[in-house]
Backbone bond lengths (Angstrom), bond angles and torsions (degrees), N, CA, C in turn:
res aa  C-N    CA-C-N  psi(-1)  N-CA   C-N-CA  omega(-1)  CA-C   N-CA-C  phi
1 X - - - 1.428 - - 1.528 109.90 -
2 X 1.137 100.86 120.46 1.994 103.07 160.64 0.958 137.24 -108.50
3 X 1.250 111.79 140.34 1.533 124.48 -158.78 1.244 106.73 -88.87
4 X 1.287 124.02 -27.09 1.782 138.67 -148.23 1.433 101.16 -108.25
5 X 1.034 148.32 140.39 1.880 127.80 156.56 1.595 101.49 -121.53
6 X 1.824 116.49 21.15 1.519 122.93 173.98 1.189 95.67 -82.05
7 X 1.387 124.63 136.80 1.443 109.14 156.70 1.977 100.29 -110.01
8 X 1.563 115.17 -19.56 1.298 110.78 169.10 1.511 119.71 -95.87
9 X 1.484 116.52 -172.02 1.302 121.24 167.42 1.844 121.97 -56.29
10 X 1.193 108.32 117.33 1.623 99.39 152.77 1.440 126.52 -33.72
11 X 1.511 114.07 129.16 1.889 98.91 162.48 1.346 112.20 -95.37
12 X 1.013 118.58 129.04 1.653 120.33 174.44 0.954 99.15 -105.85
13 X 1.568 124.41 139.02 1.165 109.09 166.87 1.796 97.44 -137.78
14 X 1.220 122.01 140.24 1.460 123.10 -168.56 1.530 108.93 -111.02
15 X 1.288 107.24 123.64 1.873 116.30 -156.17 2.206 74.02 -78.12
16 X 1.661 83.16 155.38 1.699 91.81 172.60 1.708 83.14 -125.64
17 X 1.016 147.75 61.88 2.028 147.56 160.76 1.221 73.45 -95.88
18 X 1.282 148.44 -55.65 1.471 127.44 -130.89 2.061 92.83 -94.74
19 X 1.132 111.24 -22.69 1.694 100.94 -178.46 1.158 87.18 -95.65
20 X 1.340 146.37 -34.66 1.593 124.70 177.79 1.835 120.09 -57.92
21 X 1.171 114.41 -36.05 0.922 154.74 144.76 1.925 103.85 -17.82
22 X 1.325 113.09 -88.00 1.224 110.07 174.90 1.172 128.79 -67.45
23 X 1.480 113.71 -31.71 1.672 127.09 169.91 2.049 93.89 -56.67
24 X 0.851 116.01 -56.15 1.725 109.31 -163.51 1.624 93.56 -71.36
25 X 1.455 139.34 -17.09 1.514 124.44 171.79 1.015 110.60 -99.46
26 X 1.245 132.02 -5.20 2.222 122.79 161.52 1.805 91.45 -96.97
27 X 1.048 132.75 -0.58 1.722 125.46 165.60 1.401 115.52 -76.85
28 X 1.119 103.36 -50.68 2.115 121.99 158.50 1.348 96.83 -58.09
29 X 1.113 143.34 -77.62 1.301 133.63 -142.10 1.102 110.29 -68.57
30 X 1.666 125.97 -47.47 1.383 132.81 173.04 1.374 121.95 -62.70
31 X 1.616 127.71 -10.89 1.263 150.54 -172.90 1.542 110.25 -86.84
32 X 1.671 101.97 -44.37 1.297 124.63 -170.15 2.026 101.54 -73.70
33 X 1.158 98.75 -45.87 1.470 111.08 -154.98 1.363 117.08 -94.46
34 X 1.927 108.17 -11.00 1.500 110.49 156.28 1.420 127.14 -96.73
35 X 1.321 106.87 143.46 1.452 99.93 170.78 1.412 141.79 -129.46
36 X 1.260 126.71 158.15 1.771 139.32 -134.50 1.236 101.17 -108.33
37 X 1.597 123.87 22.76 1.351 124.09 169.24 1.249 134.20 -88.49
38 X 0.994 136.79 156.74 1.693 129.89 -160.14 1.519 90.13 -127.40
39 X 1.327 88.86 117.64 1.817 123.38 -170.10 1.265 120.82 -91.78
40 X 1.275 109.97 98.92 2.017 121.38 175.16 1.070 124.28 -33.67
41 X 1.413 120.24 109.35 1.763 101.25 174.83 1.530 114.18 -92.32
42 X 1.256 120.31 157.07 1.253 122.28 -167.06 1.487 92.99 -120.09
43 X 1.455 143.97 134.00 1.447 124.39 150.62 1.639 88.93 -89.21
44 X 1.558 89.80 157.57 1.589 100.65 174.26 1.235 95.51 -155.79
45 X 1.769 125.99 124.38 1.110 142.18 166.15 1.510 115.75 -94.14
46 X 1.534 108.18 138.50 1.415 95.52 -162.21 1.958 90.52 -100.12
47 X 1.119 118.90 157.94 1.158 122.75 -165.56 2.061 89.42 -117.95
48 X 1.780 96.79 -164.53 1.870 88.97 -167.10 1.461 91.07 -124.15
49 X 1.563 119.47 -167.82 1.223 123.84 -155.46 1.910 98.96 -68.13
50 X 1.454 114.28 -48.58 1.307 114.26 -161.36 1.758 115.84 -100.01
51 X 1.114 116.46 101.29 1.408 136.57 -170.95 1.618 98.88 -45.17
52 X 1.153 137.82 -49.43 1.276 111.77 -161.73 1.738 93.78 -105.27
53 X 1.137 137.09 64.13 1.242 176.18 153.68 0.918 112.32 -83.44
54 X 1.585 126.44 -54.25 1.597 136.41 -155.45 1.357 78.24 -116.43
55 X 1.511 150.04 -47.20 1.627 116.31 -159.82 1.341 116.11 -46.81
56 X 1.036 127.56 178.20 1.311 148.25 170.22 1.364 119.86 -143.22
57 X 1.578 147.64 149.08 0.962 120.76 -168.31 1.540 126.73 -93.92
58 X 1.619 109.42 35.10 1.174 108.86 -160.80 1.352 89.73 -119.31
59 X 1.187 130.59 -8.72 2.135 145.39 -177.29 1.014 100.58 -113.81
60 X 1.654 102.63 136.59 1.622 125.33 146.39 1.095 124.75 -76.32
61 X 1.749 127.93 95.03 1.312 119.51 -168.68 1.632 104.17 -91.35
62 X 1.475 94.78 133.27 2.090 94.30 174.69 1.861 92.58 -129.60
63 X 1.132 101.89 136.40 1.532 127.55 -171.87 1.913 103.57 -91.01
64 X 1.193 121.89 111.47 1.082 147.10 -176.98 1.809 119.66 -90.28
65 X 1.430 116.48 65.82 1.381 118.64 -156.29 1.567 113.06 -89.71
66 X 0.976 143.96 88.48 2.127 155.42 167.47 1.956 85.32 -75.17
67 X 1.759 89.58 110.87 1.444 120.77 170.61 1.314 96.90 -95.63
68 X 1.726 105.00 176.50 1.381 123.25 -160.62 2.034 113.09 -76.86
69 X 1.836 86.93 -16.03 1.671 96.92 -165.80 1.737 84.72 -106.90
70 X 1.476 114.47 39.08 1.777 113.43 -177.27 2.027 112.17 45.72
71 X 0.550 129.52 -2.24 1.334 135.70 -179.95 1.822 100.43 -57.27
72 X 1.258 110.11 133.58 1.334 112.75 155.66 1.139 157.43 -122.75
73 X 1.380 132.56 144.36 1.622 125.52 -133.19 1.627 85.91 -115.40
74 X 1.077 130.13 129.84 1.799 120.44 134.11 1.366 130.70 -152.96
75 X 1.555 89.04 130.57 1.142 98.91 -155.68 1.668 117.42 97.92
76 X 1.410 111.41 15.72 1.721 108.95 -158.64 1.507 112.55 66.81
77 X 1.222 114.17 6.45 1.673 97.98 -167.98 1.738 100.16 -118.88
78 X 1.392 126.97 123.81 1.231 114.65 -166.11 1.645 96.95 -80.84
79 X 1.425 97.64 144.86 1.880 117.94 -178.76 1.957 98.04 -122.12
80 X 1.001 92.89 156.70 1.491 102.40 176.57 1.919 100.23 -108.83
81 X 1.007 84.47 160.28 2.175 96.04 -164.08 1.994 77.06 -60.50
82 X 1.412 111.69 -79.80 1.635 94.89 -161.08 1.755 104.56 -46.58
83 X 0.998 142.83 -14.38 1.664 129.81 177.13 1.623 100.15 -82.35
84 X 0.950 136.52 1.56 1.735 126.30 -144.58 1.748 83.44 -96.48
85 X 1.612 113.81 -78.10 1.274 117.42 -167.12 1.987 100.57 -39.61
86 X 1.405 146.96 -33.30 1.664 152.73 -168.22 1.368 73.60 -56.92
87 X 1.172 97.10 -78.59 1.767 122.98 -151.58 1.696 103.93 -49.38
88 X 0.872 138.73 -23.69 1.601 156.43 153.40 1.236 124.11 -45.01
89 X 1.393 106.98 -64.42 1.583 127.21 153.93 1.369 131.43 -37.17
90 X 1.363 96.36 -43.82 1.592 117.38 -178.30 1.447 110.43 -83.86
91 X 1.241 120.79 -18.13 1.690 124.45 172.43 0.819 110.07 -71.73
92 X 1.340 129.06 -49.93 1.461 150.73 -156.49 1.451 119.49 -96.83
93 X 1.106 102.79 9.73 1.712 105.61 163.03 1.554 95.25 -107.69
94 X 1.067 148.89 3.45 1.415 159.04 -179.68 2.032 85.29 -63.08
95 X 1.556 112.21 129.48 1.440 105.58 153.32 1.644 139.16 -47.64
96 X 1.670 115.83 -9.80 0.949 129.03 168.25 0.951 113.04 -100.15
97 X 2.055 114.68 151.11 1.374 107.03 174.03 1.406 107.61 -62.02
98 X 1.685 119.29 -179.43 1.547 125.16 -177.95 1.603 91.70 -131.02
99 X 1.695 97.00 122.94 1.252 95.23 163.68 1.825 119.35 -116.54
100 X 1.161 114.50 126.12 1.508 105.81 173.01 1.903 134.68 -90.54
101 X 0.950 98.63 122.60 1.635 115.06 168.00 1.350 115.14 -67.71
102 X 1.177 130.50 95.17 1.456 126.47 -179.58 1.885 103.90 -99.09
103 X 1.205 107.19 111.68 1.330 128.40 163.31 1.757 123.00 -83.45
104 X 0.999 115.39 127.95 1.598 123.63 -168.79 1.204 108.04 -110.95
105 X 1.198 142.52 156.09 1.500 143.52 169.19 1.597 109.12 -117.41
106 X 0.998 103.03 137.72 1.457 105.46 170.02 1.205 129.28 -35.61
107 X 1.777 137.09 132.32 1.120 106.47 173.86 2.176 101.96 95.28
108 X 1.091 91.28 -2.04 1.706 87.22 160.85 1.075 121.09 -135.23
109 X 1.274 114.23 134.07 1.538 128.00 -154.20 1.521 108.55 -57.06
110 X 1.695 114.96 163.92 1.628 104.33 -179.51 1.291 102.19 -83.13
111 X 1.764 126.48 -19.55 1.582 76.98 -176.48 1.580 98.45 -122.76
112 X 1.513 142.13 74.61 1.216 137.79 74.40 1.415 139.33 -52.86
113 X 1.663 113.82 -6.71 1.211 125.28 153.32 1.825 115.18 -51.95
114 X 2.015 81.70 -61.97 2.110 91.66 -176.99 1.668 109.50 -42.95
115 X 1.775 94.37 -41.04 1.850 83.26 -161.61 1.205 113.10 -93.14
116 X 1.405 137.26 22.42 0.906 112.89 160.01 1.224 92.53 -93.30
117 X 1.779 152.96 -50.07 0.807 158.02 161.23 1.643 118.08 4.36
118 X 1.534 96.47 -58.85 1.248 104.34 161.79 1.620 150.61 -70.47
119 X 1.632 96.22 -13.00 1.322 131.52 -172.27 1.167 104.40 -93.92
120 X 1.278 125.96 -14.04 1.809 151.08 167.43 1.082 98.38 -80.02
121 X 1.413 137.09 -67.26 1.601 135.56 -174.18 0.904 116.56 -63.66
122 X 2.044 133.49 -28.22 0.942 121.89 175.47 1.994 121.47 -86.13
123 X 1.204 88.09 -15.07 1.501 98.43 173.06 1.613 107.96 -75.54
124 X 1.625 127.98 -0.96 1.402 117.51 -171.60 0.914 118.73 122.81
125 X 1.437 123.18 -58.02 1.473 143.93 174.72 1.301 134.64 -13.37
126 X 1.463 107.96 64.93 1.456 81.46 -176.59 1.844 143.75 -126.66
127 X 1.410 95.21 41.17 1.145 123.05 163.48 1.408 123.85 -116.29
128 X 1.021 103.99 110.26 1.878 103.29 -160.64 1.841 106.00 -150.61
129 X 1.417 104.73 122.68 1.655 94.22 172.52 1.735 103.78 -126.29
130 X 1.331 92.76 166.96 1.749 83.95 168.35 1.779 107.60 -124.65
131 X 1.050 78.66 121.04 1.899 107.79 174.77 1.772 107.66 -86.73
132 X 1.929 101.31 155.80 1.243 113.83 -179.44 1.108 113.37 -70.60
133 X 1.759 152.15 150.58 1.357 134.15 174.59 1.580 89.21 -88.20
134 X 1.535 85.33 155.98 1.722 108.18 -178.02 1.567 102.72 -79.87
């Protein structure tokens, strides 16, 4: 009895539409999901619990405080974001360099952290650390 009625080879033949197929949907996807932006670097030095620790007597240190309701303190004195870059200006004609302490409060997002960060660099700034609030 026979089981077989091949007496030659099978042709197999294995379609590749279906791997072309997946190769062209991780080409989209990976196309879709990277991106072509040119990414800011920030240095950020972290400074220690007690601010006048780090002065020296050759810097004007002014303390840069973003509370939990975003509000901002410097110097203890609340500034509004459009007053911040004036108020910047005005440090920095001081004969000493100006260095700022930026203090964060819990509860504010990282990147209103970045922009003010950045709103520091664009005002000039460029000695800046961020310290723990007391």
């Amino acid at each position: 009895m026979r089981l077989n009625d091949h007496h030659g080879e099978d042709d197999i033949s294995i379609s590749l539409t279906p791997l072309i197929d997946v190769v062209f949907i991780l080409l989209i996807f990976f196309m879709l999901a990277s991106s072509f932006l040119d990414w800011n670097q920030i240095t950020i030095r972290g400074g220690s619990n007690a601010p006048a620790a780090t002065a020296s007597n050759d810097q004007q240190i002014a303390i840069l405080a973003i509370r939990a309701d975003h509000s901002l303190l410097l110097d203890e004195v609340p500034v509004g974001k459009p007053d911040l870059p004036g108020r910047l200006e005005a440090l920095q004609r001081s004969e000493k360099p100006l260095r700022i302490l930026v203090q964060v409060a819990d509860g504010v997002a990282m990147q209103q952290t970045l922009d003010l960060l950045l709103m520091l660099r664009q005002a000039g700034v460029e000695d800046y650390a961020l310290v723990d609030m007391p």
